[in-house]
N, CA, C and O atoms as a CHARMM CRD file, in Angstrom:
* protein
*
  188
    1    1 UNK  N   -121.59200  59.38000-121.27600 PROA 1      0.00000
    2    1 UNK  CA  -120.17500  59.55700-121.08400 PROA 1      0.00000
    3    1 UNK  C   -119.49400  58.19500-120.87000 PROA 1      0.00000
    4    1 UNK  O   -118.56200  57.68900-121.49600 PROA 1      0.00000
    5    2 UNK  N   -120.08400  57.80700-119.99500 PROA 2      0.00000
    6    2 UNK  CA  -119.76700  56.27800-120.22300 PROA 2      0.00000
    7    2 UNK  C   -120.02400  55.23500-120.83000 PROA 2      0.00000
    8    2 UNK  O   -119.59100  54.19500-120.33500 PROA 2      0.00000
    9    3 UNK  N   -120.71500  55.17200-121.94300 PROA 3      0.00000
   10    3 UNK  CA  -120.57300  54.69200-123.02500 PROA 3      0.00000
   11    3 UNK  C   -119.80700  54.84700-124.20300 PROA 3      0.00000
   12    3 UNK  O   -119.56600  53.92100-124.97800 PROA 3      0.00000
   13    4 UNK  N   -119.32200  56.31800-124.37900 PROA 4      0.00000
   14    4 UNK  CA  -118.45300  57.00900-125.37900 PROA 4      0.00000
   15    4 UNK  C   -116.95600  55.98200-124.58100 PROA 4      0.00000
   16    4 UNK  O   -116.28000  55.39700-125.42800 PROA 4      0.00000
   17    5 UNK  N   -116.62400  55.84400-123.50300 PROA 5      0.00000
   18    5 UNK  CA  -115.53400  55.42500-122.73100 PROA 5      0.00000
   19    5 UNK  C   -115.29400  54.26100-123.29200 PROA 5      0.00000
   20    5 UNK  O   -114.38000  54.03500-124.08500 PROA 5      0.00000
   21    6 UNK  N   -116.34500  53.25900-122.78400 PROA 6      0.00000
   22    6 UNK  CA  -116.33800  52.02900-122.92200 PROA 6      0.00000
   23    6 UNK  C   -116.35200  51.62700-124.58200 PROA 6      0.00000
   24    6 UNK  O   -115.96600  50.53500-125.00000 PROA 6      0.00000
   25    7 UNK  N   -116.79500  52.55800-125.31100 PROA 7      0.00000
   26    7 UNK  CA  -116.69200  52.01400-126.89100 PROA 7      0.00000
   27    7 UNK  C   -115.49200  52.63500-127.39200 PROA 7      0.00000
   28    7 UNK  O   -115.50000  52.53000-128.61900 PROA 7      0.00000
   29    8 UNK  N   -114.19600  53.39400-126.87500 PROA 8      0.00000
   30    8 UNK  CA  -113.84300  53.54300-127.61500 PROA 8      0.00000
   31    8 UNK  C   -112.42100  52.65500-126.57800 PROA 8      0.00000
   32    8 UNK  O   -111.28700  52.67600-127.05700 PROA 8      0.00000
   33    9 UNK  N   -112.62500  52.06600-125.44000 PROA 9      0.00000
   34    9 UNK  CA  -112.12300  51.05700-124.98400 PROA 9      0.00000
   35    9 UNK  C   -112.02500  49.73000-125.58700 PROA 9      0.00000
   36    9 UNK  O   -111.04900  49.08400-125.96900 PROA 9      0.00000
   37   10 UNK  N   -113.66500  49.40800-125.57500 PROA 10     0.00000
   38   10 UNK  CA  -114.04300  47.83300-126.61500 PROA 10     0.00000
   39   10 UNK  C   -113.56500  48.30600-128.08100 PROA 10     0.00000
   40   10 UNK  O   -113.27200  47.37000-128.82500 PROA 10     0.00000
   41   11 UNK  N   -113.48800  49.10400-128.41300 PROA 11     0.00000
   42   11 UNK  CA  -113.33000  49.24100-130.17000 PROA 11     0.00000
   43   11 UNK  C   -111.69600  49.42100-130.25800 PROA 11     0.00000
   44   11 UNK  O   -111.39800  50.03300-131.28400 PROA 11     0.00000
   45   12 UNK  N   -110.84100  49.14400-129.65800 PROA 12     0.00000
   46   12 UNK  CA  -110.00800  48.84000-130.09300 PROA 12     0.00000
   47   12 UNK  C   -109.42500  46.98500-129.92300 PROA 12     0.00000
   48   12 UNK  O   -108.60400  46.43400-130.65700 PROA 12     0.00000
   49   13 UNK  N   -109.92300  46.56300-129.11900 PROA 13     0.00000
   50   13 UNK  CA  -110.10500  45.16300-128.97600 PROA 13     0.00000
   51   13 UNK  C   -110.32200  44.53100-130.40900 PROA 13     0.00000
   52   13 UNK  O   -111.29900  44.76200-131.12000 PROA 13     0.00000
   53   14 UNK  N   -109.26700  43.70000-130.72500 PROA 14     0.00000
   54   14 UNK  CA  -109.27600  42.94400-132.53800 PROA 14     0.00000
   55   14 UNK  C   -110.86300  42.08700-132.33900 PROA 14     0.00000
   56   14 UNK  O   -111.84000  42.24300-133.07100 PROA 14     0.00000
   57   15 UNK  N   -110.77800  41.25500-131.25100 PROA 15     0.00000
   58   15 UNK  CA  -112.22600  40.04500-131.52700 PROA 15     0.00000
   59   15 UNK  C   -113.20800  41.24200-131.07400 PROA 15     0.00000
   60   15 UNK  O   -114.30500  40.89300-131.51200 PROA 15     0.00000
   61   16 UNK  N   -113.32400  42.15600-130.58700 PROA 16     0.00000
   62   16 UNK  CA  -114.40600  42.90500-130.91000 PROA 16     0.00000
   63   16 UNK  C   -114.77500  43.49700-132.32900 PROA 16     0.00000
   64   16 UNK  O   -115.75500  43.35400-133.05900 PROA 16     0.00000
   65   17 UNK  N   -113.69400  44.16300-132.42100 PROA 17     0.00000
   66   17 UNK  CA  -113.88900  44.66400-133.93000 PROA 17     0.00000
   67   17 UNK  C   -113.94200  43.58300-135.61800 PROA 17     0.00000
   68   17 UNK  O   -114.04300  43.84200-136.81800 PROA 17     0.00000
   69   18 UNK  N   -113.81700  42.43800-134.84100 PROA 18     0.00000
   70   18 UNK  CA  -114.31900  41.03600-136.21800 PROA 18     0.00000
   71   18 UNK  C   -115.73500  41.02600-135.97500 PROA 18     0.00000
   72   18 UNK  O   -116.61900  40.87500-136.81800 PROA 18     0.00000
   73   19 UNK  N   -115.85400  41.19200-134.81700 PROA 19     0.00000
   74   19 UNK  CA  -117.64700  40.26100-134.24900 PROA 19     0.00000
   75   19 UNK  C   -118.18800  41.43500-133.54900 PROA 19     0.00000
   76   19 UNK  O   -118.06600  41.52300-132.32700 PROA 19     0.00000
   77   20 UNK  N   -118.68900  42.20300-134.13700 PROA 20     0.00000
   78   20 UNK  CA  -119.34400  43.72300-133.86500 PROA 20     0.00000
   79   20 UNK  C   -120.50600  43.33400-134.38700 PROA 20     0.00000
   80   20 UNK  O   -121.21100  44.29300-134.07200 PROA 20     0.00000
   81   21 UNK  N   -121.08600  42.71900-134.87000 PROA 21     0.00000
   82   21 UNK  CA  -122.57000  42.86600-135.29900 PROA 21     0.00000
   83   21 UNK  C   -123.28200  41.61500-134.31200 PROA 21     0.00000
   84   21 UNK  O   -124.33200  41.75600-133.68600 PROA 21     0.00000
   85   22 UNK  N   -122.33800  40.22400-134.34600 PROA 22     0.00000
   86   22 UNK  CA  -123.13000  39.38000-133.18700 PROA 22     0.00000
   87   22 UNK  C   -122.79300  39.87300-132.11800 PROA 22     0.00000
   88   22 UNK  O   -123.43000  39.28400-131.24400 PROA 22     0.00000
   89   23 UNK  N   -122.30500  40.44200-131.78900 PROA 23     0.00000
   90   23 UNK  CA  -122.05000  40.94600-130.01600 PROA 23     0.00000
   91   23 UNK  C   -122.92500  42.02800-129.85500 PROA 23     0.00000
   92   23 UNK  O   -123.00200  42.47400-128.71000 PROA 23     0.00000
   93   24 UNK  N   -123.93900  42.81700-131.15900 PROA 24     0.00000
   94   24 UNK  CA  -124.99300  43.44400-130.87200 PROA 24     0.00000
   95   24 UNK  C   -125.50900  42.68800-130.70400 PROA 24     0.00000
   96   24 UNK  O   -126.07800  42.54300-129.62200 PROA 24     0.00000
   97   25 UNK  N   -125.57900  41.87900-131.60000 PROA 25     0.00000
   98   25 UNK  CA  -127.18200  40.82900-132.06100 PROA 25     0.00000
   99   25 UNK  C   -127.42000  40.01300-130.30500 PROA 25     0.00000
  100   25 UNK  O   -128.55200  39.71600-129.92400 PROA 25     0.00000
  101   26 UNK  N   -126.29600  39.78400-129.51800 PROA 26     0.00000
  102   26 UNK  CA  -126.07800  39.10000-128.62100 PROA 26     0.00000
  103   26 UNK  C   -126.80700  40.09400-127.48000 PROA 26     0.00000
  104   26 UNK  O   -127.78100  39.61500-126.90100 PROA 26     0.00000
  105   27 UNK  N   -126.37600  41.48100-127.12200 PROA 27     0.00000
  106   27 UNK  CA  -126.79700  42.29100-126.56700 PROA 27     0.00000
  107   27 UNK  C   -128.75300  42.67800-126.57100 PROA 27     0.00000
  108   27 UNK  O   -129.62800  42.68600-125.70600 PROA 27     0.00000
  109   28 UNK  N   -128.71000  42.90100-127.78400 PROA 28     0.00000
  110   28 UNK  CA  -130.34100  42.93000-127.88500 PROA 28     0.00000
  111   28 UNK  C   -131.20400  41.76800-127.77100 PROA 28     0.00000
  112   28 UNK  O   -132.38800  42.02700-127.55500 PROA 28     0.00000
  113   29 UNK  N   -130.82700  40.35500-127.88400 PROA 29     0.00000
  114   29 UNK  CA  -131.25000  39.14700-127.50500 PROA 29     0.00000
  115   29 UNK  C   -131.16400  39.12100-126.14100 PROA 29     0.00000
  116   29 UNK  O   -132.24700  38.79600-125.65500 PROA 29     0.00000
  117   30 UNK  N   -130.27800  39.33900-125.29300 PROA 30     0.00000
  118   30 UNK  CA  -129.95300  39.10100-123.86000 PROA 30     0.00000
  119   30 UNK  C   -131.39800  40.36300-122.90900 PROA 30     0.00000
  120   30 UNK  O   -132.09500  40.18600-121.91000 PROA 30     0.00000
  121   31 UNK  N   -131.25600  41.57400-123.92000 PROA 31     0.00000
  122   31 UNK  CA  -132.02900  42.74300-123.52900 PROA 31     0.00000
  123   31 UNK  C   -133.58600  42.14700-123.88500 PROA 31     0.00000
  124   31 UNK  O   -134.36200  42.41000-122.96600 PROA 31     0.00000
  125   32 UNK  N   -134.16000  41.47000-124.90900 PROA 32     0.00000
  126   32 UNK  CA  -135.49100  41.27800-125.14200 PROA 32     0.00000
  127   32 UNK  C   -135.46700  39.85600-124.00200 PROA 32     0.00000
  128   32 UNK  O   -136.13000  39.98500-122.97300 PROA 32     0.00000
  129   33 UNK  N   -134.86000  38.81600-124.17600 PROA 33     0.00000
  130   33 UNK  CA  -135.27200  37.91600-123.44900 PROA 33     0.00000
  131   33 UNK  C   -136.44300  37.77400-122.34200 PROA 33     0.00000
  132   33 UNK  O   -137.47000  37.11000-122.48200 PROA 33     0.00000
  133   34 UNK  N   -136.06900  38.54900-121.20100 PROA 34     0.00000
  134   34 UNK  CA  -137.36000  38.64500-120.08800 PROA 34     0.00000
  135   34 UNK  C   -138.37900  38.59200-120.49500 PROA 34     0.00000
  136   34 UNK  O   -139.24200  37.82800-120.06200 PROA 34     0.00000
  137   35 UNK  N   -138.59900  39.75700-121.85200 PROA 35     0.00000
  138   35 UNK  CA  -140.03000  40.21200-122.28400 PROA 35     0.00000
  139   35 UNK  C   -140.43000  38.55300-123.03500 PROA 35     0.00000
  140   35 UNK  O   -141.37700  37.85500-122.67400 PROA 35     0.00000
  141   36 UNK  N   -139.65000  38.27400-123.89800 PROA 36     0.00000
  142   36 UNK  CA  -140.14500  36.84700-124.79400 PROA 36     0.00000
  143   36 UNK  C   -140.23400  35.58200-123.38400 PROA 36     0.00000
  144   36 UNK  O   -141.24400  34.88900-123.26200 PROA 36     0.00000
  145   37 UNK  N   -139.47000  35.49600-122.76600 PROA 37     0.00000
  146   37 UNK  CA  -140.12900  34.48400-121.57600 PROA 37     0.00000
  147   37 UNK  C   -141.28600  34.81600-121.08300 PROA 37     0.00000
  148   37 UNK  O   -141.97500  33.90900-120.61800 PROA 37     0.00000
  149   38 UNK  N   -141.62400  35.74100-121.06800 PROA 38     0.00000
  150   38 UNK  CA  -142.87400  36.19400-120.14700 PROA 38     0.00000
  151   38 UNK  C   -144.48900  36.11000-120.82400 PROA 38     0.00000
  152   38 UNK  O   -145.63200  35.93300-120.40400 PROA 38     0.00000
  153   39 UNK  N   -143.66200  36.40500-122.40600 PROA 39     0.00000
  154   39 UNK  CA  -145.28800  36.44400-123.20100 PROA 39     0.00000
  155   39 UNK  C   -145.29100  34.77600-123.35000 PROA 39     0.00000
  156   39 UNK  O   -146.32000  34.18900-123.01700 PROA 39     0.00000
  157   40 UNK  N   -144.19700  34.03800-123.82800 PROA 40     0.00000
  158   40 UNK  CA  -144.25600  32.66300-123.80500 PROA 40     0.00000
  159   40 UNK  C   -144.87600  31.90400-122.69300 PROA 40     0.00000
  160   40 UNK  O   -145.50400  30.84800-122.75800 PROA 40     0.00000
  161   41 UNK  N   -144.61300  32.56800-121.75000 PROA 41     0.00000
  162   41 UNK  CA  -145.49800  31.67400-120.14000 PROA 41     0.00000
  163   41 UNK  C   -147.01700  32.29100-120.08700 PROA 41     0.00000
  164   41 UNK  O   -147.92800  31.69600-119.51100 PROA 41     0.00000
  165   42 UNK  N   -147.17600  33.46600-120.70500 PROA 42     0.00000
  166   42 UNK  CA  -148.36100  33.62600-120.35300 PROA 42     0.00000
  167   42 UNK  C   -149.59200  32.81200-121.98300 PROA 42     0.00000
  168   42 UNK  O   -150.80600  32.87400-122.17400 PROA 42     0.00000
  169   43 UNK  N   -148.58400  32.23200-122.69300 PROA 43     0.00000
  170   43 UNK  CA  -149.92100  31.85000-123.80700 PROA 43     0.00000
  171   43 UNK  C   -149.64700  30.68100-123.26700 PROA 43     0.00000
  172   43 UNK  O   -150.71700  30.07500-123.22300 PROA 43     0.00000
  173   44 UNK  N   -148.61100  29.88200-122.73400 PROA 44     0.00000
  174   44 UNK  CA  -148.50600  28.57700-122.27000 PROA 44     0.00000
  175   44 UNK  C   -149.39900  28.00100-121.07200 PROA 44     0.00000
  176   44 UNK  O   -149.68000  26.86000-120.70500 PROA 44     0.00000
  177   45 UNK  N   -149.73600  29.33900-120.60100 PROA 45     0.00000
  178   45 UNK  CA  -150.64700  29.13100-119.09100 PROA 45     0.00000
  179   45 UNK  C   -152.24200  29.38300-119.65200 PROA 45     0.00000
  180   45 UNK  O   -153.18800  29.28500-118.87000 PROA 45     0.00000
  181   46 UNK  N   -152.43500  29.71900-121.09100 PROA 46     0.00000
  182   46 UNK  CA  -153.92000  30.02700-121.51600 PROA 46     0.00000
  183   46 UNK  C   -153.82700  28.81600-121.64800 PROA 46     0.00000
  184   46 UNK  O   -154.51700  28.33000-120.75200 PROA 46     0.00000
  185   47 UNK  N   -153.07600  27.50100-122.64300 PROA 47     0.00000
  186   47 UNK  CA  -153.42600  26.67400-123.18600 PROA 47     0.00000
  187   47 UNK  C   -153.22500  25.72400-122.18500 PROA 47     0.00000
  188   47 UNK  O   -153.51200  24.54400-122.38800 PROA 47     0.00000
């Protein structure tokens, strides 16, 4: 429900609706991050 809110809040916003695909791309980068720092420290700590 609150996501239906908030997107049809952000989707009328003009610089949202130009840059809708990097502001995913931005979202799922921000969301994987932890996991890619974590496997990165752990092959950095084998070698």
């Amino acid at each position: 429900m609150i996501a239906c809110g908030a997107g049809y809040f952000f989707g009328n916003i003009p610089f949202v609706k130009s840059h809708f695909s990097a502001i995913i791309l931005g979202i799922v980068f921000i969301t994987l991050l932890p996991s890619i720092l974590t496997v990165l420290k752990s092959i950095l700590k084998r070698s």
